[in-house]
C-alpha positions as CSV (number, residue, x, y, z in Angstrom):
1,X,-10.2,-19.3,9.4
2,X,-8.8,-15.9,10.3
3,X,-10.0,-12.8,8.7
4,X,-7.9,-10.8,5.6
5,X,-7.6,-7.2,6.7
6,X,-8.1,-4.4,4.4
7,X,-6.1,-1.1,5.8
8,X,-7.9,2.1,4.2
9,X,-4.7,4.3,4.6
10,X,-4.2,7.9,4.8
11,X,-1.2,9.2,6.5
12,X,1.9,6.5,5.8
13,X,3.3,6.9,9.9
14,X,-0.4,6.2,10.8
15,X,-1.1,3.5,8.9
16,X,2.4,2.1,9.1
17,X,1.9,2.2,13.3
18,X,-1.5,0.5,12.9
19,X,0.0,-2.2,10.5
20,X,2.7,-2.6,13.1
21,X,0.5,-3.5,15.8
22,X,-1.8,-5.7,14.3
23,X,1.4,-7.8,13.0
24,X,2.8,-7.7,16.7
25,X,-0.4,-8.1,18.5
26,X,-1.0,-11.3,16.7
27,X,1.8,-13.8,18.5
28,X,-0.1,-14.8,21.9
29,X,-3.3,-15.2,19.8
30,X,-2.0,-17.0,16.5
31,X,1.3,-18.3,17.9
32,X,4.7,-17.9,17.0
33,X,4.8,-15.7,13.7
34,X,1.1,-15.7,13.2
35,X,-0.7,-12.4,11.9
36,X,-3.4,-11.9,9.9
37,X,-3.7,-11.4,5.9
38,X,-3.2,-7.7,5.7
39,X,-3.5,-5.8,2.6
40,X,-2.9,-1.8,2.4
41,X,-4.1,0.6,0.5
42,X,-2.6,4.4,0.3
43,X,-4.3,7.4,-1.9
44,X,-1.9,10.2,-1.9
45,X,-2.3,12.5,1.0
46,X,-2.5,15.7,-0.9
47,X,-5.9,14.7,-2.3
48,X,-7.5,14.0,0.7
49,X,-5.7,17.6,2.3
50,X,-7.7,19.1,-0.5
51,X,-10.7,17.7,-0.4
52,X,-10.6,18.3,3.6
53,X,-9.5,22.2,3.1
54,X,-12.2,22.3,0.9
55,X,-14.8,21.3,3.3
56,X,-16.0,18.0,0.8
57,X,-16.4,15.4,3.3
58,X,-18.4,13.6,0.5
59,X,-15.1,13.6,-1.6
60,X,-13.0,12.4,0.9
61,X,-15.9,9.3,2.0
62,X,-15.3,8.6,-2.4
63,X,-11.8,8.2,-2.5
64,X,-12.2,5.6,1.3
65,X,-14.3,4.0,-1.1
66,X,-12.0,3.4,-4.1
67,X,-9.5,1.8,-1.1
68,X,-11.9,-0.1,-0.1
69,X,-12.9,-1.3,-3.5
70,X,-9.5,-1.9,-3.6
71,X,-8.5,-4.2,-1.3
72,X,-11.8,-6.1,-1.6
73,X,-10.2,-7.3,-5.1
74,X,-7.2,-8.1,-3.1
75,X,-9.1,-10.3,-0.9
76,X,-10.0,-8.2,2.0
77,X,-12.7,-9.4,4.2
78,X,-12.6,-6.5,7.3
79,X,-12.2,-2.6,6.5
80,X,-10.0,0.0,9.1
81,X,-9.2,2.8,8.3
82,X,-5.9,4.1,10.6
83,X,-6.9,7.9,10.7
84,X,-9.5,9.7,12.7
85,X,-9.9,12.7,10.5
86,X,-11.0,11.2,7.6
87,X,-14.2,9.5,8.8
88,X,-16.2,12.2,8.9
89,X,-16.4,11.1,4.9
90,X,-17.6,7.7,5.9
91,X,-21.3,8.4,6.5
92,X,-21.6,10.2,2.9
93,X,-20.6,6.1,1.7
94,X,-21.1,3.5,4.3
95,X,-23.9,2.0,2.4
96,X,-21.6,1.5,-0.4
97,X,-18.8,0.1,1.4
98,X,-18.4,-3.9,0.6
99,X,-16.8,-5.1,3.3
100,X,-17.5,-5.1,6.9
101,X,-15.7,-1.5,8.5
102,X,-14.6,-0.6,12.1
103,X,-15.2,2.4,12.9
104,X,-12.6,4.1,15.0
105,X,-14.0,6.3,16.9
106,X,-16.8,3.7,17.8
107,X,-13.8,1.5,19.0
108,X,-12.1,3.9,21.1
109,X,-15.8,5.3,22.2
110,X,-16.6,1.7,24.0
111,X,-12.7,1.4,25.6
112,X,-13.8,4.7,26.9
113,X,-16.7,3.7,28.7
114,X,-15.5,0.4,29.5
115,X,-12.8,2.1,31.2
116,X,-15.6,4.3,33.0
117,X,-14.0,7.5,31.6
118,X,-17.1,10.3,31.4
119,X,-15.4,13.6,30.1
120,X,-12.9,13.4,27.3
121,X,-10.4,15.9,26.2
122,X,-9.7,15.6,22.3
123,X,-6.7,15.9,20.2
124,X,-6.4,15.7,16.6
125,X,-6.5,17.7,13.6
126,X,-8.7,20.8,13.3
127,X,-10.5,19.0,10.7
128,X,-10.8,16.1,13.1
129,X,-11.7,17.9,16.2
130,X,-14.1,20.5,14.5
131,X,-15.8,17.7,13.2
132,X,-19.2,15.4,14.6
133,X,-16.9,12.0,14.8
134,X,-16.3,11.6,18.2
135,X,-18.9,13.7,19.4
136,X,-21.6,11.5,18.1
137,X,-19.6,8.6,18.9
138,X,-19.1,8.9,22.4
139,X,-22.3,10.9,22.9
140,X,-24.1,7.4,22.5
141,X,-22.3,6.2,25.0
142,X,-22.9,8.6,27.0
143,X,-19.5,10.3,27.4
144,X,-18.8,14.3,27.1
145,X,-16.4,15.8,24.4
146,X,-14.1,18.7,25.4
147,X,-12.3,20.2,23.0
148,X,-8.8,22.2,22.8
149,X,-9.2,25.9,22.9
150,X,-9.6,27.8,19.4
151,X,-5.3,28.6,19.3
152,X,-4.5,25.3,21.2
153,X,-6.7,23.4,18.3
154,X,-4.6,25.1,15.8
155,X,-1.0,24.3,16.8
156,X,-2.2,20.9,17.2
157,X,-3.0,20.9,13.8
158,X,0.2,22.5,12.8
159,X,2.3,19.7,14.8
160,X,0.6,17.1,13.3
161,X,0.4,18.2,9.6
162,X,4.1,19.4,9.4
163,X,5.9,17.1,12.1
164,X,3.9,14.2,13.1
165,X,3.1,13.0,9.3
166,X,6.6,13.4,8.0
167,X,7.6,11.2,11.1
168,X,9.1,14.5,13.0
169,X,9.0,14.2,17.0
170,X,10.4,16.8,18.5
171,X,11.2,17.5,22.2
172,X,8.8,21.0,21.7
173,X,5.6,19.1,20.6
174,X,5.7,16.8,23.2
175,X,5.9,20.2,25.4
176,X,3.3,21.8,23.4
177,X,0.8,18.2,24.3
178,X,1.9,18.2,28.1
179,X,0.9,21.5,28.6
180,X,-2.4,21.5,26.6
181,X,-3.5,17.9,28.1
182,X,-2.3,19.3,31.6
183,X,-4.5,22.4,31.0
184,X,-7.8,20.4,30.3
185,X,-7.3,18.2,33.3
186,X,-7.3,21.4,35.8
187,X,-9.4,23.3,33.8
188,X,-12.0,21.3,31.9
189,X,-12.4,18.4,34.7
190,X,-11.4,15.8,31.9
191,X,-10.6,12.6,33.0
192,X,-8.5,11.2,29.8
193,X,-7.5,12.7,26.3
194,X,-8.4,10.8,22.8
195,X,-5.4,10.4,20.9
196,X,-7.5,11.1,17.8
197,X,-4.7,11.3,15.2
198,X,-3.1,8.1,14.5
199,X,0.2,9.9,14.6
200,X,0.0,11.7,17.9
201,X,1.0,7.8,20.1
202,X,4.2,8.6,18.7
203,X,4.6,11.3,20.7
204,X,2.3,10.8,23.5
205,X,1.7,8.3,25.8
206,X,0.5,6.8,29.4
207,X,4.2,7.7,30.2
208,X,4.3,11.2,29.4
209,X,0.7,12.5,29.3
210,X,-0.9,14.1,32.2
211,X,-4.0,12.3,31.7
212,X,-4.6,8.8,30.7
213,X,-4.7,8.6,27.1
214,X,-6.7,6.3,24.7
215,X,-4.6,5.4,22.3
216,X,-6.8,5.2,18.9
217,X,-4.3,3.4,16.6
218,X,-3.4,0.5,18.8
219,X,-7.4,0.7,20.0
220,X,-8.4,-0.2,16.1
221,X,-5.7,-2.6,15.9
222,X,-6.1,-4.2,18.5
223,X,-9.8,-4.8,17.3
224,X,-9.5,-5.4,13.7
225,X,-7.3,-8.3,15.3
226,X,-10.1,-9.8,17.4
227,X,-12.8,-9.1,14.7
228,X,-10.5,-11.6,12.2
229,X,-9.6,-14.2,15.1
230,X,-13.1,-14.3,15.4
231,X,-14.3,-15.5,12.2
């Protein structure tokens, strides 16, 4: 028996990428054409921008709850949820949620120590990175959270909410990363960067970062795959 995943979705390039790699992660496990059962589900975007503008993390942890309500009635069995931002509404409902949930910043949190990384550079939204997710996450294991400076946090922001999210990768951004990732690693003593928008691997890679990158979406893919093989 293999596992139906439930995708929480937020941002459709996010979870699209996520869905992607679950699908094409599956062959050398399931064999030829195998994947798990996947079922998506998508609130619009605009309500969880307001409810994030209007600093109501509990608002934005209701409406992960109504997916995952969701797609339990579509036969889920396993919760992700393909964007980093958002959890910081998870602890305002994870005793409500009725499926098993992996949390993303947990996953990428142990790659991170696996990988004996100690001092993390983070990217993401300004929602995401002035938020406790990966602090707390990789605090317990031990691992340092640097972030972006005040300006630097902002056109992050701006990149990902008007480019990135639209499916918009332009020659600049990828500038606008390089130099900011290649600031942190002289500056701040990081050792790797968090790609902690599920949109910013579209842009960014091992290729072209100046750090090592840990990839979030294909990280929670890769282990909502291996949490369903393993039932």
């Amino acid at each position: 028996m293999v596992r139906h995943v439930g995708i929480i979705a937020c941002s459709a390039e996010g979870a699209a990428e996520c869905y992607r790699i679950l699908c094409a992660e599956a062959e050398p496990v399931l064999g030829a054409h195998g994947n798990p059962q996947v079922s998506l589900h998508m609130q619009p975007l605009i309500d969880y921008v307001r409810h994030l503008e209007a600093g109501r993390a509990d608002l934005v942890g209701e409406l992960m709850l109504d997916s995952a309500r969701r797609l339990q009635a579509c036969g889920a069995e396993l919760l992700i949820c393909p964007d980093n931002t958002i959890h910081q509404g998870l602890p305002h409902v994870a005793d409500r949620m009725p499926l098993p949930f992996l949390h993303i910043a947990e996953v990428v949190a142990e790659e991170a120590a696996r990988r004996g990384f100690r001092r993390l550079a983070l990217t993401g939204t300004v929602w995401l990175t002035e938020s406790d997710v990966y602090p707390q996450a990789l605090g317990r294991q031990g691992i340092e959270t640097v972030l972006p400076t005040r300006a630097e946090r902002a056109e992050i922001g701006r990149i990902i909410m008007d480019e990135l999210v639209r499916g918009k990768l332009e020659p600049s951004a990828e500038a606008y990363f390089q130099q900011v990732i290649g600031r942190m690693a002289r500056e701040d003593g990081c050792d790797a960067v968090v790609l902690g928008c599920t949109e910013i691997p579209l842009l960014m890679n091992d290729g072209n970062s100046p750090l090592p990158t840990l990839d979030s979406t294909r990280l929670l893919a890769l282990a909502a795959l291996r949490h369903a093989v393993a039932a």
